[in-house]
C-alpha positions in Angstrom: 4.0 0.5 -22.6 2.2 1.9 -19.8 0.1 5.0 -20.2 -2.1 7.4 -18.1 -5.7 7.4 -18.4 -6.4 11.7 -19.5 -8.8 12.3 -16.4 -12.1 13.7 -17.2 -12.7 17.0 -16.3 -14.5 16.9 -13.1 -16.1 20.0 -10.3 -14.0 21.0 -7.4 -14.9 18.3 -4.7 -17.4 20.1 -2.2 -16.8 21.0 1.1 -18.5 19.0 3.8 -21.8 21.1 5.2 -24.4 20.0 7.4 -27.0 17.6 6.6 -29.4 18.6 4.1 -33.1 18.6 4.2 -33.9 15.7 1.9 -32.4 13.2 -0.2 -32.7 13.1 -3.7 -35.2 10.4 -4.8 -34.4 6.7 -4.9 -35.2 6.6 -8.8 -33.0 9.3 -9.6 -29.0 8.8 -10.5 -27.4 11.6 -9.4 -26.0 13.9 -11.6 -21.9 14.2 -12.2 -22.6 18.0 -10.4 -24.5 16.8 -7.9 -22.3 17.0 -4.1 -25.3 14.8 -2.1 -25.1 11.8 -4.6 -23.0 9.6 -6.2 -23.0 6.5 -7.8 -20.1 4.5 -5.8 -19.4 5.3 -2.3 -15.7 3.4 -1.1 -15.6 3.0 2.7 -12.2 2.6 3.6 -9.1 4.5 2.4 -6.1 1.9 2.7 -4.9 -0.4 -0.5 -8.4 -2.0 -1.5 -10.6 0.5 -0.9 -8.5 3.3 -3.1 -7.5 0.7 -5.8 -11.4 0.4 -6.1 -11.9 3.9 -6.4 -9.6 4.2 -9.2 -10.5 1.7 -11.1 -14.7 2.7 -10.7 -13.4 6.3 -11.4 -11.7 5.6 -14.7 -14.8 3.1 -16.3 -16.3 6.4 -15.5 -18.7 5.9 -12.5 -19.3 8.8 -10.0 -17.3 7.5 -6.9 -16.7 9.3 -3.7 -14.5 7.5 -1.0 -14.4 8.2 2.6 -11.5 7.2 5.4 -12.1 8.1 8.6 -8.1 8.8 9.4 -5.2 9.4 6.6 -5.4 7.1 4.1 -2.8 3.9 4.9 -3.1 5.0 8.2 -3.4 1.2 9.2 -2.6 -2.0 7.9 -1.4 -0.4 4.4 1.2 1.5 5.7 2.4 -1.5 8.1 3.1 -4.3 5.6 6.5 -5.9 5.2 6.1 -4.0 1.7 6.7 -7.0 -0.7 5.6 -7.4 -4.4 5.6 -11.3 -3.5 3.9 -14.3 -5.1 4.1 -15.8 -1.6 6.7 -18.5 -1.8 5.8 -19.8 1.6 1.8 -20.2 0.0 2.9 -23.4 -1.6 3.2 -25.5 1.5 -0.7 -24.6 1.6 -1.4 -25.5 -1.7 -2.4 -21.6 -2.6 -1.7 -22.2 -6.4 -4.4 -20.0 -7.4 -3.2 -17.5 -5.5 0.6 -17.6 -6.3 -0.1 -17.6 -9.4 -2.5 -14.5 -9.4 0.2 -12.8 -7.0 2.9 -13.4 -9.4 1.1 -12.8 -12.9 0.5 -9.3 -10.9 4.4 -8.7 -10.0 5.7 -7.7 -13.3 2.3 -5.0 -13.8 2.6 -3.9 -10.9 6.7 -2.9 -11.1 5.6 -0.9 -14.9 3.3 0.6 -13.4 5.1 2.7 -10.9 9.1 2.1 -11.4 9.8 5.2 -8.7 8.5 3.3 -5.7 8.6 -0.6 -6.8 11.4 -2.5 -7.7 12.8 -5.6 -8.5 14.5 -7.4 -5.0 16.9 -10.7 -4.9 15.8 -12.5 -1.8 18.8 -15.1 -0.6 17.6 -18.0 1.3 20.5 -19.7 3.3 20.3 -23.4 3.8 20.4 -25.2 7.1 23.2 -27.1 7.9 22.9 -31.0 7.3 20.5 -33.1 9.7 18.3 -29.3 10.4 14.7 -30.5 10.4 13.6 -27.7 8.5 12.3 -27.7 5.0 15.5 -29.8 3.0 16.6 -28.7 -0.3 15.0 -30.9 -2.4 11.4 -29.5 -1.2 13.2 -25.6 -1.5 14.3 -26.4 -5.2 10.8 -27.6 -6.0 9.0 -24.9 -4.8 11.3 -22.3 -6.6 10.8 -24.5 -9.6 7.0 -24.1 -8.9 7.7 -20.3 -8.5 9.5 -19.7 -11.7 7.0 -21.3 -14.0 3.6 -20.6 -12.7 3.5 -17.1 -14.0 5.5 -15.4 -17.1 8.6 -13.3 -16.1 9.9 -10.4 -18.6 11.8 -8.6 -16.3 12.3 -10.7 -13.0 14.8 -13.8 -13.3 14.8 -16.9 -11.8 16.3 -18.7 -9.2 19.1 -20.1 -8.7 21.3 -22.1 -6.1 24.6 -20.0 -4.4 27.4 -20.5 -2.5 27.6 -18.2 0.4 31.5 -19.0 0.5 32.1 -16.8 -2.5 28.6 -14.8 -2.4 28.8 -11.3 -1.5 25.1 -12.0 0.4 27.2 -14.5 2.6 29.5 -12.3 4.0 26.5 -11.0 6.9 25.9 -14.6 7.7 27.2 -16.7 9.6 29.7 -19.0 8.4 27.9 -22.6 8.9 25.5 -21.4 6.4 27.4 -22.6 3.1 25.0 -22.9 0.6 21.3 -21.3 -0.4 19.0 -20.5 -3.4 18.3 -17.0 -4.7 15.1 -15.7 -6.1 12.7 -12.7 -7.3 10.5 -10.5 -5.6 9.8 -6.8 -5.7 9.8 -4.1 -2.7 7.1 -1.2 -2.5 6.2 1.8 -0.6 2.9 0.5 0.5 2.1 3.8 2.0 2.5 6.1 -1.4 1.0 3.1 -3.2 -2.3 3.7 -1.5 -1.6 7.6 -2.4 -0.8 7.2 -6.0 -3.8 5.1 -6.0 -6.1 8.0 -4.7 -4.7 10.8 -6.6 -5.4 8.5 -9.9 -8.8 8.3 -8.6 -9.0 11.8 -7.6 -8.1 12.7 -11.5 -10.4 10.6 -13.4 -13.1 12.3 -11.0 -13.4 10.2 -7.3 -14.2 12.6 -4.4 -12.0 11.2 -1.5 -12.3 12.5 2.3 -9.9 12.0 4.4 -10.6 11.9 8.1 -14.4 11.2 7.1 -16.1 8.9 9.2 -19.1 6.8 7.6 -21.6 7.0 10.7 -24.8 5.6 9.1 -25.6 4.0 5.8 -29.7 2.8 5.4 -30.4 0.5 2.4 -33.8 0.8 0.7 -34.7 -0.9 -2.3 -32.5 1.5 -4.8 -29.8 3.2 -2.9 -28.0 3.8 0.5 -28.6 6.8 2.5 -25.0 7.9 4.1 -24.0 9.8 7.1 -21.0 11.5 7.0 -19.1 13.2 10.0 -15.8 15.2 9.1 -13.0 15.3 12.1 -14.8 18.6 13.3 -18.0 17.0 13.7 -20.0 18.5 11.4 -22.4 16.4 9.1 -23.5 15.7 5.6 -25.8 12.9 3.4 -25.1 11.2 0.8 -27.5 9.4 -1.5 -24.9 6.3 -3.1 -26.8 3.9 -5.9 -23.8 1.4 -4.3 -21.8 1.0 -1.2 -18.3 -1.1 -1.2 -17.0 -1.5 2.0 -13.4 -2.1 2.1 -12.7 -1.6 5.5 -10.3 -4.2 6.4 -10.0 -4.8 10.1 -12.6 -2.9 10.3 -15.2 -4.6 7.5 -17.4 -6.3 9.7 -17.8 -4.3 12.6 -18.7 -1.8 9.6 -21.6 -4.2 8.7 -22.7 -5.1 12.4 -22.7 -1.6 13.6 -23.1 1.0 10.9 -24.4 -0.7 7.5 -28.1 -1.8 7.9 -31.1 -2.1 5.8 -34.6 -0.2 6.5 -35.5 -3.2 8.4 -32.6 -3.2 11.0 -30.9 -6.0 11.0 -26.8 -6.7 10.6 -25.8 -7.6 6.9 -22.4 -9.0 8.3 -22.1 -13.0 6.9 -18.8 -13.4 7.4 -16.1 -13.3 10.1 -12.6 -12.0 10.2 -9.6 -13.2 11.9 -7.6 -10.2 12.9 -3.4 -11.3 13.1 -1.0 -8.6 14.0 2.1 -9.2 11.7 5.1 -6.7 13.9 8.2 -5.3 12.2 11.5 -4.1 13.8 13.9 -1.7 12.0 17.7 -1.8 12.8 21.0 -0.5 12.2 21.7 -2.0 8.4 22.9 -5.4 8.8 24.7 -6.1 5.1 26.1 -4.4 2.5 25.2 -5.2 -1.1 25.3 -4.3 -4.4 23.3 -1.0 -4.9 22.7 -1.7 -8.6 21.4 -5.5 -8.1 20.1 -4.9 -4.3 19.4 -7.9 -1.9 17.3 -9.0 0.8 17.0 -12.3 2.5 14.3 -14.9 3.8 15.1 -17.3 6.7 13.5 -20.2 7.6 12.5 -21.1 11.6 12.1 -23.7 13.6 8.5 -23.2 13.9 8.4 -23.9 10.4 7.8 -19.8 9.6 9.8 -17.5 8.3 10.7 -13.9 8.2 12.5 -11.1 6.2 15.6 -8.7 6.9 15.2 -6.2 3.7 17.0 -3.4 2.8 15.6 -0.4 4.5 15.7 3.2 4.1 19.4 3.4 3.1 20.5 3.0 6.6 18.5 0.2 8.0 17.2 -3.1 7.6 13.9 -4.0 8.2 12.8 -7.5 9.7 9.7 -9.3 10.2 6.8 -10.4 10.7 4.9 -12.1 13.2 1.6 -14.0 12.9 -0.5 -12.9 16.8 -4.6 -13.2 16.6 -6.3 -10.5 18.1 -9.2 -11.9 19.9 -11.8 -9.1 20.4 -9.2 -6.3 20.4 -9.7 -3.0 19.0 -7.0 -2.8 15.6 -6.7 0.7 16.4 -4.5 -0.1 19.1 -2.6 -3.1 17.5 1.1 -2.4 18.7 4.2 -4.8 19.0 5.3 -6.1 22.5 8.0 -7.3 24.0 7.6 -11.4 23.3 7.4 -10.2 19.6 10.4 -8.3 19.6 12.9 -11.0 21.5 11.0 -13.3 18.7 12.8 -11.2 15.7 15.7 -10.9 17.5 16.2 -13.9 18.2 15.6 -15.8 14.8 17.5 -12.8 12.9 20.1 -14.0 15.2 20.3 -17.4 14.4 21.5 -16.1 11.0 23.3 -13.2 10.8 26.7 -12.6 12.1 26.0 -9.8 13.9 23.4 -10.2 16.6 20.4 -8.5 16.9 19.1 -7.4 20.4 15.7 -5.6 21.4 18.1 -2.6 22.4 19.6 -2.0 18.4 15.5 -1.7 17.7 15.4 2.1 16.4 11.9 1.7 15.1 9.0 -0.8 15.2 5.4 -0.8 13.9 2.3 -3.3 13.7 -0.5 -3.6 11.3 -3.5 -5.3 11.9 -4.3 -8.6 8.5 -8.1 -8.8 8.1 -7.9 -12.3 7.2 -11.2 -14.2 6.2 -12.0 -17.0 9.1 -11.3 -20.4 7.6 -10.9 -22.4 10.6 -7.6 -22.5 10.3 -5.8 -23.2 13.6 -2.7 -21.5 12.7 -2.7 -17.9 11.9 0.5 -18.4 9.6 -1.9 -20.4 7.4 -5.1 -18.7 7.2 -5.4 -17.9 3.2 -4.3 -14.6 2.5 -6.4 -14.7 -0.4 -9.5 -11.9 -1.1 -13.1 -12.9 -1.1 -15.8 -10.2 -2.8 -18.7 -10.7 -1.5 -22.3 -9.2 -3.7 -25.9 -8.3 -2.1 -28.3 -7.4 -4.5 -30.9 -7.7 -1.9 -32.0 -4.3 -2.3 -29.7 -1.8 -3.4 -26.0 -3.3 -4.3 -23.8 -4.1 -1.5 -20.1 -4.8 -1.9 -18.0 -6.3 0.8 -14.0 -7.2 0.5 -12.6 -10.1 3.1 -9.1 -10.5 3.3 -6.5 -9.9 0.5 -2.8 -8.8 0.5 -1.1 -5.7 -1.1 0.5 -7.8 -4.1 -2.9 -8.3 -5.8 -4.5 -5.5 -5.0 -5.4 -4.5 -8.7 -6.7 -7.3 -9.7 -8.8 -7.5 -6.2 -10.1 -3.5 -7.3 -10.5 -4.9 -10.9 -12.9 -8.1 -10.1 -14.4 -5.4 -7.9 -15.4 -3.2 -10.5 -16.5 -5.5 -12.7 -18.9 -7.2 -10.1 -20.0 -3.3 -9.4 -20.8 -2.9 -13.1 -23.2 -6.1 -13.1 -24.8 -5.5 -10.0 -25.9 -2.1 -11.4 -26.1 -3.7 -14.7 -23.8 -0.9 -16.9 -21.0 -3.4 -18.0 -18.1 -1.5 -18.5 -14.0 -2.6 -19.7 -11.3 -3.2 -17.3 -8.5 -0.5 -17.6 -5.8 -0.5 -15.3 -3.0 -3.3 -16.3 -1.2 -1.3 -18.9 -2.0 1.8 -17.0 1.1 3.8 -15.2 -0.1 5.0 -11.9 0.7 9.1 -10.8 4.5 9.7 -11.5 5.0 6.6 -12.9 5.4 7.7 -16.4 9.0 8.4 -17.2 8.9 8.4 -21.0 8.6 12.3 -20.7 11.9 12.0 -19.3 13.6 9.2 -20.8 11.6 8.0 -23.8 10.4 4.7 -24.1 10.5 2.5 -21.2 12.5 -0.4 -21.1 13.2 -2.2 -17.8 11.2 -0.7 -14.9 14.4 -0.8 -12.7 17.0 0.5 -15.1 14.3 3.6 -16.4 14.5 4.8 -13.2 18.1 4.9 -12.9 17.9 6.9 -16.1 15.0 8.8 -14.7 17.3 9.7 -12.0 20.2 10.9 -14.2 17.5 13.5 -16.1 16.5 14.8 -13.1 20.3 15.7 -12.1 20.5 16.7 -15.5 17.4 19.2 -15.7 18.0 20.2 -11.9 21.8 20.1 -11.4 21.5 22.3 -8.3 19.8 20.0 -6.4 22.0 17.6 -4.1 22.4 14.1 -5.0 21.0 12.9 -2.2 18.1 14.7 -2.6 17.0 14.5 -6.2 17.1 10.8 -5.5 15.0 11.0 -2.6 12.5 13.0 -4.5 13.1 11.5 -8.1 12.1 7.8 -5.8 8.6 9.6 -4.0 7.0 11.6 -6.4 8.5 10.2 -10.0 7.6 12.2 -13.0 5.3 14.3 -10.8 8.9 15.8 -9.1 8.3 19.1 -11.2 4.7 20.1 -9.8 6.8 20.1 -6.3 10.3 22.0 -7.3 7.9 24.1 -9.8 10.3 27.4 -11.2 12.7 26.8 -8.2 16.6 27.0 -9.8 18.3 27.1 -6.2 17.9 25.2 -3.1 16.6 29.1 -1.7 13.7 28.9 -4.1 12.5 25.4 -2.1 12.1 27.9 0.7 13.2 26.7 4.6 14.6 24.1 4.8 12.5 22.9 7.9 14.3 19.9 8.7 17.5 18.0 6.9 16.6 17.7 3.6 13.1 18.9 3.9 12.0 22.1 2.9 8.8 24.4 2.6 8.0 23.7 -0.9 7.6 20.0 -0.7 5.4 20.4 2.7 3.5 22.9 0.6 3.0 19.9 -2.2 2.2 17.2 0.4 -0.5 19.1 1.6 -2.0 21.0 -1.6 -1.7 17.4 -3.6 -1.3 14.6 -1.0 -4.2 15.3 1.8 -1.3 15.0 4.4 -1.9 17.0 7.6 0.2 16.4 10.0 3.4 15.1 11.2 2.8 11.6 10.7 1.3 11.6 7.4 4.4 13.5 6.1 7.4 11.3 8.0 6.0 8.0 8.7 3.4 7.9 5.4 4.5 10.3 2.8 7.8 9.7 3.8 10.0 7.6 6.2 12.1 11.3 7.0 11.1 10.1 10.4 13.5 7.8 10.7 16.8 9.8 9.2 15.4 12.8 11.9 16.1 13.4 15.7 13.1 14.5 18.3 13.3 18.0 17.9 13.8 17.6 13.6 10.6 15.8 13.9 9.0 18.3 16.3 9.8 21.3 14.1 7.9 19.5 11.1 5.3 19.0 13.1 5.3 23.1 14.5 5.9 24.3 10.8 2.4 22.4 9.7 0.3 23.4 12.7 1.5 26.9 11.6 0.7 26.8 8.0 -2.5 24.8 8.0 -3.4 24.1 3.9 -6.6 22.7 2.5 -6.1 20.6 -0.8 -6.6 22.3 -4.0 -9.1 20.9 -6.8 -8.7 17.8 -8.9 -7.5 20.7 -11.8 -4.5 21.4 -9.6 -3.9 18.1 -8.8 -3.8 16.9 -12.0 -1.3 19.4 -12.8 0.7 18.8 -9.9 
């Protein structure tokens, strides 16, 4: 059964001051109290970089984590936001990596049942004489996928007939036969924020909009620059620096990481591929209680998704584009990638998709590590962790993919630990992550997706005043932590304004006392996908009521409570 590390009990984090005179000396390891020093310092606030945290946080090292925008703010808020052993891996002969990605479904679905769950993915069959992949080589590879890795809760495939399917009814009607199969959907944006406020509680510092300007190696430590969004300063002396940067990880070791000496530490090179997603108008019906997605195949041999989205939408993608020499920052979807989506979601369903039914789009940037690969679609999507014990112990993550995330922040701890030579146990698979503890609610766990159907009915049940609609919406974000937001409230009134549809003061007051979100964007594109349900001037009213009622977050004590 999964359970919550107790945090430690830890100092309120400091606020960020100028530089100070001097450094504490190289020999000494800073003290838990000590603001200038720490024994950890995570560069890089997206998937790996707070999974690290965490998991250095609760063997008990003193961590503090740095992102210099909110955290997901990039490529972990702009996945296709799969739970995925990578069925398409096979062709490539990624065993070792299917079979880490799937051993890490099932943990990663118990861990957090209010924003993962288990997902049916249809894959239609091409119509006799197609040159695509033929059914015999599909059957295999499912076979493959079933038995590499042990399933409790997820079933296994099967083979359908889309005549008499319900998931046939949105195709079109020459596609007669397909295979189903298992997956799991996340929120890969509140996954990167359960993982910092579980860091946060067993004692990480994490700075948001925090840029790491300098970090000089000597022979036992890093000296750090810090800058904070209003430009002011601070050191810090870390006894180890991971850099988890992802797009960003080696310009981060060319530009800002160097030893006394000088030179550039970076040794590796990363292939940046934009993967683009398009949201629509929802494209099929299916069954809420055993929920459906699907995967087609393309006649360039890749494939995409269209996934349930957001109640009223379906999401499709991706696409593979390198990004020779351009900034990730700026990474954004064009027009040949759009007509691409279109186009192939086409080919399949049996209503059309055009650019024009696009309601939404975004673009993240893959940091994948260089293998020479001349096709982007195959370029591993494996992690490496690269060690430098050099001088003082240097941590670098190439490449990696939301699904194994944990294990990628557990190997990283564990290689932290010997580099500093303080061995300490792994922690995280049985643990539940913020909110993802329903047995307070529902007793003991059973089946990730039906306790949080039952979690649901509790909260209805403890909070009968609050609309359907809504107590799902909240019960699915914030889990078991939905009482630090709706506190003493008994009425909608006691939420306060509502500041847009089903939005009101008290849960913008919890986003930014518990969450680090800021402004408009963290709240309805990261916290939240509200953006998409709201019109301009809905979103533009969020965005007034937090310029208006700016909030710093409150100590790890409140947190923790929260």
């Amino acid at each position: 059964m999964p359970s919550h590390r107790p945090p430690p009990t830890v100092p309120e984090p400091p606020t960020l001051s100028r530089p100070t005179a001097s450094a504490p000396p190289a020999t000494d390891v800073p003290s838990r109290d000590d603001p200038s020093g720490c024994d950890v310092l995570v560069v890089g606030g997206g998937i790996n970089g707070c999974g690290i945290a965490r998991d250095l946080a609760g063997r008990g090292w003193r961590v503090t984590l740095v992102e210099a925008d909110d955290l997901a703010s990039h490529t972990s808020s702009s996945s296709t936001k799969l739970i995925h052993g990578g069925l398409r891996y096979l062709e490539y002969y990624e065993f070792n990596l299917v079979r880490k990605a799937l051993q890490e479904r099932e943990v990663l679905l118990r861990s957090a049942p209010h924003i993962m769950w288990p997902l049916r993915f249809v894959m239609p069959l091409q119509p006799e004489g197609s040159l695509l992949r033929p059914a015999w080589l599909i059957r295999l590879g499912l076979f493959l996928y079933d038995h590499l890795a042990r399933r409790e809760v997820l079933p296994g495939s099967t083979g359908v007939d889309l005549r008499r399917h319900l998931a046939g009814e949105a195709l079109q009607p020459q596609y007669r036969r397909g295979f189903i199969y298992s997956d799991g959907w996340v929120d890969d944006a509140r996954l990167v924020v359960l993982n910092a406020l579980d860091a946060q509680a067993h004692g990480a510092r994490i700075h948001t909009r925090t840029r790491c300007v300098g970090a000089e190696r000597d022979a036992s430590g890093w000296n750090v620059t810090l800058q904070a969004a209003d430009g002011t300063r601070r050191t810090l002396r870390a006894r180890a620096l991971v850099n988890a940067a992802g797009p960003w990880a080696e310009s981060f070791l060319r530009g800002v990481a160097r030893p006394a000496g000088g030179e550039a530490l970076a040794t590796k090179h990363l292939r940046l591929v934009k993967g683009s997603h398009i949201v629509v108008r929802s494209r099929f019906a299916h069954d809420p209680a055993a929920p459906h997605a699907y995967i087609f195949q393309n006649p360039d041999k890749r494939i995409i998704f269209a996934i349930p989205y957001e109640r009223d939408f379906t999401l499709i993608g991706t696409t593979d584009v390198e990004l020779p020499g351009a900034d990730p920052a700026g990474a954004s979807i064009d027009d040949d990638e759009i007509a691409y989506l279109c186009a192939q979601a086409t080919r399949y369903l049996r209503q059309p998709v055009t650019p024009a039914d696009v309601v939404w789009h975004y673009s993240g940037v893959r940091p994948l590590l260089d293998d020479a690969s001349g096709d982007p679609s195959a370029v591993t999507r494996d992690y490496l962790l690269e060690s430098s014990t050099e001088a003082a112990p240097l941590l670098s993550v190439w490449g990696g993919k939301i699904t194994t995330f944990r294990k990628l922040a557990e190997d990283a701890a564990g290689e932290i630990g010997r580099m500093l030579g303080e061995h300490r146990p792994a922690w995280t698979r049985d643990a539940a992550l913020p909110g993802g503890d329903l047995s307070g609610w529902i007793g003991r766990p059973q089946r990730p997706d039906t306790d949080f159907a039952r979690f649901v009915q509790a909260v209805r049940q403890r909070h009968p005043w609050l609309p359907a609609e809504l107590a799902h919406r909240l019960a699915r974000a914030y889990g078991s932590r939905i009482d630090g937001l709706i506190g003493p409230a008994t009425s909608l009134a006691d939420l306060g304004t509502e500041v847009a549809p089903g939005l009101h003061e008290a849960e913008l007051r919890f986003l930014q006392r518990t969450e680090w979100a800021v402004d408009a964007s963290d709240v309805l594109w990261r916290r939240s996908k509200l953006g998409l349900h709201l019109d301009a001037a809905q979103r533009a009213a969020v965005a007034d009521w937090l310029a208006a009622h700016p909030c710093a977050p409150t100590s790890p004590a409140s947190r923790k409570a929260a």
